[in-house]
C-alpha positions in Angstrom: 46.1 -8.9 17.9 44.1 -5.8 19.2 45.6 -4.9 22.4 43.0 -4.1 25.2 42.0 -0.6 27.1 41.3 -1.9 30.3 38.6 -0.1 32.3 40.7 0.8 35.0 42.9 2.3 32.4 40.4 4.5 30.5 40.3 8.0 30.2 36.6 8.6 28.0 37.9 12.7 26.9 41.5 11.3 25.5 39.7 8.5 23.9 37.6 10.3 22.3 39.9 12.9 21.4 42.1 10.2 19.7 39.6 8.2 17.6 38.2 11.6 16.3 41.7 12.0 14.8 42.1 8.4 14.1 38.9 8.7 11.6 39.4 11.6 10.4 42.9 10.7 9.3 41.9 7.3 7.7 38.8 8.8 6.0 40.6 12.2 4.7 38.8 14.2 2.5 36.5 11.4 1.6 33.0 10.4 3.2 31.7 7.2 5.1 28.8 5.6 6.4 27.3 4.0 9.9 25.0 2.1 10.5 22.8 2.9 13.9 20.6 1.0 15.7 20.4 2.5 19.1 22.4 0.6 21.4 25.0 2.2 23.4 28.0 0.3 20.8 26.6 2.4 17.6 25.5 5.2 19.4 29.1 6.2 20.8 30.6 5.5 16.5 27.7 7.5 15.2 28.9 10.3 17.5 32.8 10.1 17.4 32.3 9.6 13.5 30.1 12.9 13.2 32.6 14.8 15.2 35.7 13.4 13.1 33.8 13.7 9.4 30.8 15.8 9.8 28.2 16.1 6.9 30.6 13.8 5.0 29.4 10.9 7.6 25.9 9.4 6.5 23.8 7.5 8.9 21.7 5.1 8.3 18.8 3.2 10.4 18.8 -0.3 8.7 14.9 -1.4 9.2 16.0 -5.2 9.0 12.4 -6.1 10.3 14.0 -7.7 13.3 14.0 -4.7 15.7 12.4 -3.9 18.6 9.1 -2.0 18.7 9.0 1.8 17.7 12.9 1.1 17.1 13.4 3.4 13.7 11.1 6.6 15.1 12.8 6.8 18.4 16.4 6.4 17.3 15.9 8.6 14.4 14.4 11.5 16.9 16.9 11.0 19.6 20.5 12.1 17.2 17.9 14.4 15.4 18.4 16.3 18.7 22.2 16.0 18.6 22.2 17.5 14.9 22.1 14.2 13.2 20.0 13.5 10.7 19.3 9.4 10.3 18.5 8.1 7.2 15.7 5.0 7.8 16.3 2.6 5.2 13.5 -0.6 4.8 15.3 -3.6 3.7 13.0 -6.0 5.7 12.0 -8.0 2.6 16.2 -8.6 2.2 16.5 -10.1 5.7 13.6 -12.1 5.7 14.7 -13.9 1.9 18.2 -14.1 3.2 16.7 -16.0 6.3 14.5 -18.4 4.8 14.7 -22.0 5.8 17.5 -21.6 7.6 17.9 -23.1 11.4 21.3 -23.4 11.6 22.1 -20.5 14.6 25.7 -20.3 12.9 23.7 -19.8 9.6 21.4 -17.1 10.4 24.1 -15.2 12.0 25.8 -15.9 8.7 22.9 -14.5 6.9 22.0 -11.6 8.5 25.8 -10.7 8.2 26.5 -11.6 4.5 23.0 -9.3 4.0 24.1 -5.6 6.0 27.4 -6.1 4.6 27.2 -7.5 0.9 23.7 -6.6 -0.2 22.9 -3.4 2.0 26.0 -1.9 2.7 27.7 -2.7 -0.6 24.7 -1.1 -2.6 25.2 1.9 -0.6 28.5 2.2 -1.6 27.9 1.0 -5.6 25.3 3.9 -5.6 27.3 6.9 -3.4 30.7 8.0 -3.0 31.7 6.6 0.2 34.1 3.9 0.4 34.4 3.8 4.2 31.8 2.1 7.2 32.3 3.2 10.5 30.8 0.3 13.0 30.7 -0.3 17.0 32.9 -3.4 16.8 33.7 -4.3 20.5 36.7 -6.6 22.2 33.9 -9.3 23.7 32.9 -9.2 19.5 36.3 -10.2 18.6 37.2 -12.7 21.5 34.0 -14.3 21.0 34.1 -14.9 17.4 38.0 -16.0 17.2 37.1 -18.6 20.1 34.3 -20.1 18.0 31.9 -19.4 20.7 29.5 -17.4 18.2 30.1 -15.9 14.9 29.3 -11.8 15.8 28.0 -10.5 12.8 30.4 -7.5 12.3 34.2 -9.2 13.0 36.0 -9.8 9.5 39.8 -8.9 9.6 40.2 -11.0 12.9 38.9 -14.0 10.8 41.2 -13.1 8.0 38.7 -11.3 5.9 39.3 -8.6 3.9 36.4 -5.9 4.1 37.7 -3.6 1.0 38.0 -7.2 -0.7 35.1 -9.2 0.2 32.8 -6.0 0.3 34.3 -2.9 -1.8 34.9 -0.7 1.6 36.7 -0.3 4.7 35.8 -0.7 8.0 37.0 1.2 11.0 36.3 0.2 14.4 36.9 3.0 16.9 36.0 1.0 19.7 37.6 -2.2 19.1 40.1 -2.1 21.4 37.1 -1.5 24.8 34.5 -3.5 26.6 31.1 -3.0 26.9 31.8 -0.9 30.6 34.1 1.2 28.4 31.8 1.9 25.7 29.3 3.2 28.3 32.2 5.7 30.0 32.7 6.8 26.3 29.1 7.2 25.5 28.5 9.4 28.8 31.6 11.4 27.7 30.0 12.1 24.6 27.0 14.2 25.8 24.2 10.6 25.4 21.7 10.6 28.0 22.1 7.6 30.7 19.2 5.7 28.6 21.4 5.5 25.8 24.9 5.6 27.5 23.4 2.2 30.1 20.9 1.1 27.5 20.8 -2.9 28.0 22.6 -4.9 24.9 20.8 -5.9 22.0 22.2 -8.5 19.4 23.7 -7.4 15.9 21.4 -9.6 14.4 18.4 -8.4 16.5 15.3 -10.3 17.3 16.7 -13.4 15.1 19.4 -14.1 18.0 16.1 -14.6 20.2 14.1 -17.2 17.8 15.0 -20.8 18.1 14.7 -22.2 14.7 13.6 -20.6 11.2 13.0 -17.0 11.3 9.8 -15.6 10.0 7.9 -12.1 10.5 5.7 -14.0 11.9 7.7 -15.7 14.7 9.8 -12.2 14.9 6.4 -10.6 15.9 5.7 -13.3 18.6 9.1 -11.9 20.2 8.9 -8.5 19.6 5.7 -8.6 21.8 6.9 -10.8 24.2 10.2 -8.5 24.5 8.3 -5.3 24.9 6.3 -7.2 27.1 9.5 -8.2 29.5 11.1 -5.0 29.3 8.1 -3.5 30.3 7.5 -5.7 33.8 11.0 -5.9 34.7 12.3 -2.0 33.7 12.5 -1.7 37.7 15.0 -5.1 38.1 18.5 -3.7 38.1 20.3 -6.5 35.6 22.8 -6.0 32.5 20.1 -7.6 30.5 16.7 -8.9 30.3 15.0 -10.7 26.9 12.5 -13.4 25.9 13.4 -15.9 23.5 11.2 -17.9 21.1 11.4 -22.1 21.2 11.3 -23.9 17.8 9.1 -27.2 19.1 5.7 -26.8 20.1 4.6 -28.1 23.4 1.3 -29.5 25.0 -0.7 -26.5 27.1 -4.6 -26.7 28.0 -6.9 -23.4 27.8 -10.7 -23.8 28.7 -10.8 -27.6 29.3 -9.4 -28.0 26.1 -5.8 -29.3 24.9 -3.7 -26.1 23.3 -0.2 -27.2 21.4 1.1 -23.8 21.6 4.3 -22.0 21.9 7.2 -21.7 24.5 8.8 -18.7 25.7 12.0 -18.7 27.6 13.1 -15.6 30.0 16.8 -14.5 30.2 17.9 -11.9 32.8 21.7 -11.5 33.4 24.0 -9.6 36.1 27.0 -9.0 34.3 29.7 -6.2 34.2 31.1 -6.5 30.4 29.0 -9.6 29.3 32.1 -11.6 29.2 30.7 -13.9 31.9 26.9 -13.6 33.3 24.7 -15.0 36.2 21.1 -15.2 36.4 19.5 -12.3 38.4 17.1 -13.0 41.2 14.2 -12.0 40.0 11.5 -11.6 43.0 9.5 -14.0 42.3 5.7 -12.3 42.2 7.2 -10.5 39.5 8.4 -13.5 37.5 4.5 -15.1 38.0 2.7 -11.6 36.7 4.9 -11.6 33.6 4.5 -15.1 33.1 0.6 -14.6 33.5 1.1 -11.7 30.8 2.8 -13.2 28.3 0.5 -16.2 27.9 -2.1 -14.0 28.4 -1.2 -11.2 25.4 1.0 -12.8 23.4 -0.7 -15.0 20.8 -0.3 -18.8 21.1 2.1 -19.2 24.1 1.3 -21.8 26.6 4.4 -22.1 28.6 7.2 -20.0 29.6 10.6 -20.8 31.5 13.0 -19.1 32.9 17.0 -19.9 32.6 18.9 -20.5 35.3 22.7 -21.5 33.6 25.5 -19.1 33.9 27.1 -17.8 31.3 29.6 -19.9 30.4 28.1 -22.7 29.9 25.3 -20.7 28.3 25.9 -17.5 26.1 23.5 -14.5 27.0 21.7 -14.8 23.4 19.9 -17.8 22.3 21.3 -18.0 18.4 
């Protein structure tokens, strides 16, 4: 049972100050490895772990395919400023076998998990010296996955798996024990700018939590413009977080007299404070029709797009 740092009961400096030590002390004189994709969860490990470990901390980039655009070259130049060097690994063609065929949302989380953790991580380990990972697990992670809302992609011991077993390495999770309004107090404790430290969520398994059915480069592309595209219109609309999601069926659209079975998009944008429970922003609504009008316009093949108006629960934030 993890027991819970509540908000109103965090101090960021003596966190931090006691997860440096807590890694240091479980790694020793050995060496680890992270896994960073630019959200405000991995940002704040990447940074505790280089302050507890050092050189003997290596971080990696995982280029899974299913990231956002211009993902690996930003990240990577951002902690080259804070002294960190990030290694970008390509392991798209891994993520996009592992996915194939499969529809199942419980499955491709499965998938996407089964390939950072056995196949990428693990080879890491086969081919270095480090035998521990150092990951942003957070308490929403944990609740969510023992409930059997959603299977997060990096909880294991709460499930009764053994990491060291299952994978050949430990896993430490400094921030297990926080919520996402925690993680951004420790983040802004830790020197990262506010576009990191209040950086909007973005799913562990990336773009594949945002398309409805089989996941393809070709469908993840669809996204990623329409996400860049979202982002891009509604950067001024203060929510916790804003996406576009790919449908799986085709539906019936018309361009230039003519009938046009094309694709749907669906818009998500949340107020929330720790993601725990969400309701739908009100977007203004000229600036719900010019994004529409954008993304059927740009995007290639989308006809209609909708926007979601459940709270969360009943819905979950992500689509998969």
């Amino acid at each position: 049972m993890v027991k819970e740092i509540k908000i109103e009961d965090l101090n960021p400096e003596e966190f931090i100050r006691e997860k440096v030590e807590e890694i240091s002390a479980a790694v020793g004189d050995g060496k680890a490895i992270n896994a960073l994709s630019g959200g405000v969860d991995s940002s704040a490990v990447t940074l505790l772990g280089h302050r507890a470990l050092g050189d003997r901390l290596t971080t990696y980039f995982i280029e899974n395919g299913l990231m956002r655009r211009g993902e690996p070259e930003q990240v990577a130049a951002l902690f080259g400023e804070f002294g960190v060097h990030v290694e970008v690994l390509d392991a798209r063609e891994e993520f996009f076998a592992a996915l194939k065929g499969i529809t199942d949302p419980e499955e491709k989380r499965e998938a996407v998990t089964q390939t950072f953790y056995r196949d990428v991580f693990g080879r890491l380990v086969r081919e270095g010296d480090a035998r521990f990972l150092l990951q942003g697990t957070i308490l929403t992670d944990v609740d969510e996955t023992v409930a059997g809302i959603k299977r997060q992609h990096n909880v294991f011991e709460q499930l009764g798996i053994d990491p060291e077993q299952a994978f050949g390495y430990k896993i430490i999770e400094p921030l297990v024990q926080i919520r996402k309004d925690g993680v951004r107090r420790v983040a802004e404790a830790l020197g990262l700018p506010q576009s990191v430290w209040n950086r909007m969520p973005f799913p562990g398994p990336a773009l594949a939590a945002r398309v409805i059915g089989e996941v393809t480069p070709e469908r993840i592309e669809t996204v990623r413009f329409a996400t860049a595209i979202t982002e891009e219109e509604l950067a001024e609309v203060d929510a916790f977080l804003k996406l576009a999601l790919l449908h799986e069926d085709r539906v019936t659209g018309m361009r230039e007299g003519a009938r046009d079975f094309g694709l749907q998009l669906e818009l998500r944008c949340w107020n929330s404070v720790d993601a725990r429970e969400g309701t739908p922003t009100e977007v203004p609504w000229p600036k719900l029709r010019r994004l529409a009008d954008r993304l059927v316009a740009e995007v290639p093949g989308v006809v209609s797009v909708t926007y979601n108006l459940a709270t969360k629960p009943p819905s979950t934030m992500e689509a998969v």
